[in-house]
C-alpha positions as CSV (number, residue, x, y, z in Angstrom):
1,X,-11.8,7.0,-2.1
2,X,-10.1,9.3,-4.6
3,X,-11.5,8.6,-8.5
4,X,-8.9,8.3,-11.1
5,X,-8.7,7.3,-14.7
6,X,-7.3,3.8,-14.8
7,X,-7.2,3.9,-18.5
8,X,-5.1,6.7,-18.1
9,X,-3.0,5.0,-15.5
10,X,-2.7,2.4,-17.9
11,X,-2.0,4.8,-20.8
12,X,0.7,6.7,-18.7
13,X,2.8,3.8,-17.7
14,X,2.9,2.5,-21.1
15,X,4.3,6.3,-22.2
16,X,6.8,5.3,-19.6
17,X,8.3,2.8,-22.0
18,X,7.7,4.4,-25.1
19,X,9.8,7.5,-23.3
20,X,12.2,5.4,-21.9
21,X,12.8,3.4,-25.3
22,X,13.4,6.4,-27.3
23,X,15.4,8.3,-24.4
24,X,17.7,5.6,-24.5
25,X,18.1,4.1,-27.9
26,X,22.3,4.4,-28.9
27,X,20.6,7.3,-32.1
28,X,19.4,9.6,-28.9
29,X,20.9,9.0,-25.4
30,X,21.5,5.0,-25.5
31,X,25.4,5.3,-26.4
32,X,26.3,8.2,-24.0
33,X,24.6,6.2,-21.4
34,X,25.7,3.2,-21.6
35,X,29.1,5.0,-21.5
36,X,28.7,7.2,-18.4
37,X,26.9,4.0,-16.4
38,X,29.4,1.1,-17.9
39,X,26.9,-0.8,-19.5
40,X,27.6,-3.7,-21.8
41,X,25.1,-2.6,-24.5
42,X,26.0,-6.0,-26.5
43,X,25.0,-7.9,-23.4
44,X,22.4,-10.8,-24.2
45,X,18.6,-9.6,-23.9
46,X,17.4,-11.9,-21.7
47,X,19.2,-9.7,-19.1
48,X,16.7,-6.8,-19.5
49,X,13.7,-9.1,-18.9
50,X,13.8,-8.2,-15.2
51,X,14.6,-4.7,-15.3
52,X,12.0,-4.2,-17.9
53,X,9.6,-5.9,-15.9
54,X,10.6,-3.9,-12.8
55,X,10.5,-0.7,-15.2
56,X,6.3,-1.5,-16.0
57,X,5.8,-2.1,-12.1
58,X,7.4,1.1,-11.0
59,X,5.8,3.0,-13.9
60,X,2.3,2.0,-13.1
61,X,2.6,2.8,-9.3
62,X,4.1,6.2,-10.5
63,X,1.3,7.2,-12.5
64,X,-1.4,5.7,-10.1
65,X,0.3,8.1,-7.7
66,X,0.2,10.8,-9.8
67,X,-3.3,10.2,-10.7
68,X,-4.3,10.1,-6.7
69,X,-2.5,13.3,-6.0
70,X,-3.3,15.2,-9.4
71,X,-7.0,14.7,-8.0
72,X,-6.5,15.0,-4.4
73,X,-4.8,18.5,-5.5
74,X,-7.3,19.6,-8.2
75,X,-10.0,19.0,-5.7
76,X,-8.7,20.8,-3.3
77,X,-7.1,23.7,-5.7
78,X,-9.8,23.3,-8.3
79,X,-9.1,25.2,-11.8
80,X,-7.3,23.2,-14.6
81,X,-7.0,19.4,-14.4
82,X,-4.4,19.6,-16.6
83,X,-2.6,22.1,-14.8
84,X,-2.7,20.0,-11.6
85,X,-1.7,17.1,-13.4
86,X,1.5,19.4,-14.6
87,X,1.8,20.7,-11.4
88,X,2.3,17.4,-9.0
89,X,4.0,15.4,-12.0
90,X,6.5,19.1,-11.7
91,X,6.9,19.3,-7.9
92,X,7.3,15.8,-7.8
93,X,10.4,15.2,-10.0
94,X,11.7,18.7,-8.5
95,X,11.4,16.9,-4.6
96,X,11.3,13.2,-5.0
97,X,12.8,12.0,-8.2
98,X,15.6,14.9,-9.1
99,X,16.4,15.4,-5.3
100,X,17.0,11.6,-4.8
101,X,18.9,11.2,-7.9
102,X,21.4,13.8,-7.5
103,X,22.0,12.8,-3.6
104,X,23.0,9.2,-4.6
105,X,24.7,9.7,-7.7
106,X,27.0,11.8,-5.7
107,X,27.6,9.6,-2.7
108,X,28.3,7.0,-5.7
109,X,30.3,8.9,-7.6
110,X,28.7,9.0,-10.5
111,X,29.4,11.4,-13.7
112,X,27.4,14.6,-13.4
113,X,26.3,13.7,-17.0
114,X,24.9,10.8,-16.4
115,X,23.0,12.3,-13.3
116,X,21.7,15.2,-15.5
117,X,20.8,12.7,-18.4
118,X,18.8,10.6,-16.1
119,X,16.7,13.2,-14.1
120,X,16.1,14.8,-17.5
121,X,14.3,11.6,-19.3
122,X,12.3,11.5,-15.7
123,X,11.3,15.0,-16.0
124,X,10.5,14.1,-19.5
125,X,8.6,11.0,-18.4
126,X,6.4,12.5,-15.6
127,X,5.8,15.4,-17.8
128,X,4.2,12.9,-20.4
129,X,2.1,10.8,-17.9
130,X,0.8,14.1,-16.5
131,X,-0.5,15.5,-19.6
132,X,-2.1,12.0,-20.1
133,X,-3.6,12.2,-17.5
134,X,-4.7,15.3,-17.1
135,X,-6.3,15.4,-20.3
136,X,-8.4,13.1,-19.6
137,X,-9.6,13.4,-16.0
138,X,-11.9,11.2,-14.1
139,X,-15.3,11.4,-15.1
140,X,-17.4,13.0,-12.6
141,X,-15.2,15.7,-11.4
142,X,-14.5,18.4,-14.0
């Protein structure tokens, strides 16, 4: 079994939303967004209940996977934690998240904007769940 932090599982997916709600506030991104996307931004709340819900799943599977594979490559890498933790959050943006993004946004015909905006606040967002956890590794291995 590979260890991992669940605190900083935990922490990471809640940086998710803290990321997320920033990113997309109308003062920051929110406006352009909702623009580029054509969504209703007056719509009632209750209709963000179940993608916010969905947001806090995917979040905590995405940083439990980073955790696993910031510790399966430290161990077998060694040197920084941190780095690792930089390194497979990096790499996989760059071939999972990015890649994906940009291959369906085109087949959709999505604004290049909005493709751009999006893979940037996940680039953002994985950067910020590695350093979490990175910085705070599990105990027993560094």
């Amino acid at each position: 079994m590979v260890e991992i932090n669940i605190w900083t599982v935990l922490l990471a997916t809640l940086s998710s939303m803290i990321v997320g709600s920033i990113w997309y506030t109308p003062r920051v991104f929110g406006t352009r967004w909702a623009r580029l996307a054509n969504v209703d931004m007056d719509r009632p709340g209750a209709t963000a209940v179940w993608p916010i819900v969905t947001t806090v799943i995917v979040s905590l599977v995405t940083a439990f996977v980073l955790a696993i594979g910031t510790t399966v490559v430290w161990g077998y890498a060694g040197g920084s934690y941190l780095l690792a933790a930089l390194t497979v959050g990096t790499l996989g943006w760059a071939g999972f998240t990015a890649a994906r993004f940009i291959t369906h946004d085109a087949f959709e015909g999505r604004p290049t904007a909005l493709t751009v905006m999006n893979i940037a606040h996940e680039l953002v967002t994985l950067v910020v769940m590695a350093l979490i956890i990175g910085v705070w590794p599990p105990a027993g291995t560094v």
